[in-house]
Each structure stands twice: as structure tokens, then as C-alpha cells.
C-alpha positions as CSV (number, residue, x, y, z in Angstrom):
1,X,94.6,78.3,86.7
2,X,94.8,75.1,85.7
3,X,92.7,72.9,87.3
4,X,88.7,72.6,86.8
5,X,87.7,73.9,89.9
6,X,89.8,77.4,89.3
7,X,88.1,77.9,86.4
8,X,84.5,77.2,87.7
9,X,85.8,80.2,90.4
10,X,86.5,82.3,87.6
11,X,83.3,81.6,86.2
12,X,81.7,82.4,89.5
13,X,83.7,85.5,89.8
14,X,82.1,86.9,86.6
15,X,78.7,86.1,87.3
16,X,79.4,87.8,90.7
17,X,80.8,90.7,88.0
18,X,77.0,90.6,86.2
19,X,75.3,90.6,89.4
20,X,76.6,93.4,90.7
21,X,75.9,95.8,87.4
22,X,72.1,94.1,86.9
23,X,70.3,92.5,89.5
24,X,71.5,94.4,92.3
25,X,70.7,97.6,91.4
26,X,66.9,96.7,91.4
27,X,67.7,95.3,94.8
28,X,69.0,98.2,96.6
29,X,66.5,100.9,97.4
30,X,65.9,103.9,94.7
31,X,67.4,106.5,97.6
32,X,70.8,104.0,98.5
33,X,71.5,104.2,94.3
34,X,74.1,106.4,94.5
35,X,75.7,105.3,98.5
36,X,75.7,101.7,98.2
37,X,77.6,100.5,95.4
38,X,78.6,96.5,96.4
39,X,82.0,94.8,95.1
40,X,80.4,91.3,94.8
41,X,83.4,89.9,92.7
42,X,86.0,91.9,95.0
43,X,84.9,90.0,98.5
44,X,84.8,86.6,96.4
45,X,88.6,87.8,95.5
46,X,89.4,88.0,99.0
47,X,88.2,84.8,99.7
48,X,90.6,83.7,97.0
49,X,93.5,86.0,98.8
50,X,93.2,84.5,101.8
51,X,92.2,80.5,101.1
52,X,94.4,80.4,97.7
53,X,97.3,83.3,97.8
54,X,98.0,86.6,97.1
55,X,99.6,86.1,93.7
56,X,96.2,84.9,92.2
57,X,94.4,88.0,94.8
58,X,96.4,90.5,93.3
59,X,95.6,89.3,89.3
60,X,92.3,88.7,89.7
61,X,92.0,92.0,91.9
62,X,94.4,93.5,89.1
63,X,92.0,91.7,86.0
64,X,88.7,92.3,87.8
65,X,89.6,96.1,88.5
66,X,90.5,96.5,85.3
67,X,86.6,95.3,84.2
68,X,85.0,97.2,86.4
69,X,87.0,100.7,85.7
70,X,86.2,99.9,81.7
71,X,82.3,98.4,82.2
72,X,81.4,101.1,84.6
73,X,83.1,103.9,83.4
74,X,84.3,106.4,86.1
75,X,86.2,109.6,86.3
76,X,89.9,107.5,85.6
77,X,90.4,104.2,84.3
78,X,92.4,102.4,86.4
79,X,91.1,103.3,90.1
80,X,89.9,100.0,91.0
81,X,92.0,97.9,89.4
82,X,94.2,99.5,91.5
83,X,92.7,99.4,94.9
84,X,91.8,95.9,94.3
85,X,94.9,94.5,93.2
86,X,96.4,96.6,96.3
87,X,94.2,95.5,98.9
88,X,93.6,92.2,97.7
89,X,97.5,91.4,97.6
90,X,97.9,93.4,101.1
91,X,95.7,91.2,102.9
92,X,96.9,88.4,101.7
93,X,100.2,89.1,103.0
94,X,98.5,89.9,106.6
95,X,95.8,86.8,106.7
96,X,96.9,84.0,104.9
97,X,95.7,81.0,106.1
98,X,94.3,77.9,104.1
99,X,91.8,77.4,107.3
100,X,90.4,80.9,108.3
101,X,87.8,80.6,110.5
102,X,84.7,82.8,110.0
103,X,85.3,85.5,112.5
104,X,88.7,86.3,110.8
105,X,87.1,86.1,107.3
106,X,85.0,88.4,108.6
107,X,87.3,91.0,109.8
108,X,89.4,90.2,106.2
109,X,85.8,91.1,104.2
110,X,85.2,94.6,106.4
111,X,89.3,95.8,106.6
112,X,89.0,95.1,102.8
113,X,86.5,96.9,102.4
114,X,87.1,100.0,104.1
115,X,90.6,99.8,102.5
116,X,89.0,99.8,99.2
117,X,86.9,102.0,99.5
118,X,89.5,105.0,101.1
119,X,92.2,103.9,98.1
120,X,89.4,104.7,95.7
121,X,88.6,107.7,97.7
122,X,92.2,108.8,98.0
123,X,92.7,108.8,94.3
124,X,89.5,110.4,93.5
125,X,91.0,113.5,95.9
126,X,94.5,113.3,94.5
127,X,92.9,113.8,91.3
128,X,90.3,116.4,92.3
129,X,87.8,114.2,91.6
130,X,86.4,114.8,94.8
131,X,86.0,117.8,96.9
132,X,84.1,115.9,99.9
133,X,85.8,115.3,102.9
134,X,86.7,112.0,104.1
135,X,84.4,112.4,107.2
136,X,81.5,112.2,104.5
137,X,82.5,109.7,102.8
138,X,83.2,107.1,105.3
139,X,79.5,107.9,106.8
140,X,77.9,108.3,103.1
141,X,79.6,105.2,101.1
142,X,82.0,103.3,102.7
143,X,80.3,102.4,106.2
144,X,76.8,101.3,103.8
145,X,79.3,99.2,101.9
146,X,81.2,97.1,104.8
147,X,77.9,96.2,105.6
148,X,76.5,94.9,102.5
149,X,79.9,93.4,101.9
150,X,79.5,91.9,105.1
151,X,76.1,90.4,104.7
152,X,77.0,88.7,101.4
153,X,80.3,87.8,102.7
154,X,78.3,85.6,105.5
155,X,76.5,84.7,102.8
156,X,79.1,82.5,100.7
157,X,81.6,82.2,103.4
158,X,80.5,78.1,103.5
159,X,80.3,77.2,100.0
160,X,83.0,79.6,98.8
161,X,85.6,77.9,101.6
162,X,84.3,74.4,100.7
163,X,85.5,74.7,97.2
164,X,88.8,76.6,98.0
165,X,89.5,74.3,100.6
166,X,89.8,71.2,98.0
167,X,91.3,73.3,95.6
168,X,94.5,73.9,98.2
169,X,93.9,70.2,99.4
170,X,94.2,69.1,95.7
171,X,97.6,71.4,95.5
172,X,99.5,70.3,98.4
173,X,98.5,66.7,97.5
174,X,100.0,67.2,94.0
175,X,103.1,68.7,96.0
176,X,103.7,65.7,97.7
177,X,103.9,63.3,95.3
């Protein structure tokens, strides 16, 4: 994380981090409070997975996690720095490519998202945290997530691949010589 652009991405994933806990929630609609509860850091970190690699998916998934299990305290610390390291560092290993196109981004940002979602929901029932069944949640939480993951993912796909597109140019450049 050397290099000036990597840290302006860190920046931007923890202003992504703020967003998510402050502005959004007067965004989303008082009776969506407690379904829709968007991962805007988490789809930037799959941006990062797949343009960048999996090593720095799975620490910032891993680091990032970690933030939002101790910011927004839940049932068990831990939970999403778990599901995000995991799924970010999964798909990495399935999509990598420096020059994703949109529609697989696309398909990265929803599968992500549903796996998120169902690790966070699996450990929540391992734990008996939860009692629903999985049928409910998909149709209750994780469905009204892919879709506002999806919508901000379309959102920054341009910008977001601009600047981790010279960031891997820059790398393989400094490779060569």
C-alpha cells in the first residue's frame, strides 16, 4: 500500500465506511431501516478483489469487517470480518481480471452479495442468533441488499475501474523495468 493512489482508495473506502453508518440511513425509507442495511465499503472491496487481487480483498475485507463488527456492534464480533474477508478473497480467486467488463462486475457485486449476506446468516444460526429461516431471510434482507449493492455498484463502476486500472498499470510497469 505504497503508492499514493492506494492510499487515496483507502481513504475512499472509509468514507464509503462513514456513509454507510450516517447519511444513508436518512436515505433509506423509515419502514426498509431494519431490511436494507448496504455494505458500501464491502462492494468498493470487491472492486479492489477483482481489479487489484485477492491478497489486498481479503485484508481490507479482513480490516474493514473487523470496523464494522466493533462500530456497529452486533450479536458477535467478528461476523463480518469474516464473511468479508471470505467472500472477498473467494471471488477473487473466481474473477480476477485486471479488465472486467461491467456485466461481470456486475454479476461479482450480486454473487458477493448474496454470499455475504448467507455467511452472515449462517453464523448468526450456528450461534442461535437466529431462529428465522433462510427462506425469510433471503426475501426480507438479502434480495433488498443485491439490489442496492447493485445500484451503487453501477454507480462507481467507471471511476472506481479508472483509478484501479492505473494503479495495476503503474505495477506491471514497475515490474518490467
Amino acid at each position: 500500500m505504497r503508492s499514493k493512489r492506494k492510499q487515496i482508495l483507502i481513504l475512499l473506502l472509509f468514507v464509503l465506511f462513514i456513509i454507510e453508518g450516517t447519511v444513508i440511513p436518512w436515505i433509506i425509507p423509515d419502514s426498509w431501516q431494519t431490511r436494507v442495511v448496504p455494505h458500501l465499503a464491502y462492494i468498493a472491496i470487491l472492486f479492489i478483489t477483482v481489479y487489484d487481487n485477492r491478497h489486498s480483498g481479503l485484508v481490507l475485507g479482513i480490516l474493514f469487517g473487523l470496523l464494522q463488527d466493533v462500530v456497529f456492534y452486533g450479536s458477535i464480533i467478528g461476523a463480518y470480518s469474516f464473511g468479508m474477508g471470505l467472500s472477498s478473497y473467494l471471488l477473487g480467486l473466481v474473477f480476477r481480471s485486471p479488465r472486467a467488463p461491467l456485466p461481470l462486475m456486475m454479476i461479482v457485486v450480486m454473487i458477493g452479495s448474496i454470499l455475504l449476506d448467507s455467511i452472515l446468516f449462517a453464523t448468526y444460526s450456528l450461534f442461535e442468533l437466529t431462529h428465522q429461516p433462510y427462506t425469510w431471510a433471503l426475501m426480507n434482507h438479502i434480495i433488498p441488499n443485491v439490489f442496492v449493492h447493485f445500484v451503487f455498484a453501477l454507480a462507481i463502476y467507471v471511476p472506481l475501474r479508472r483509478q484501479l486500472e492505473l494503479i495495476t498499470k503503474r505495477r506491471s510497469s514497475e515490474n518490467q523495468a
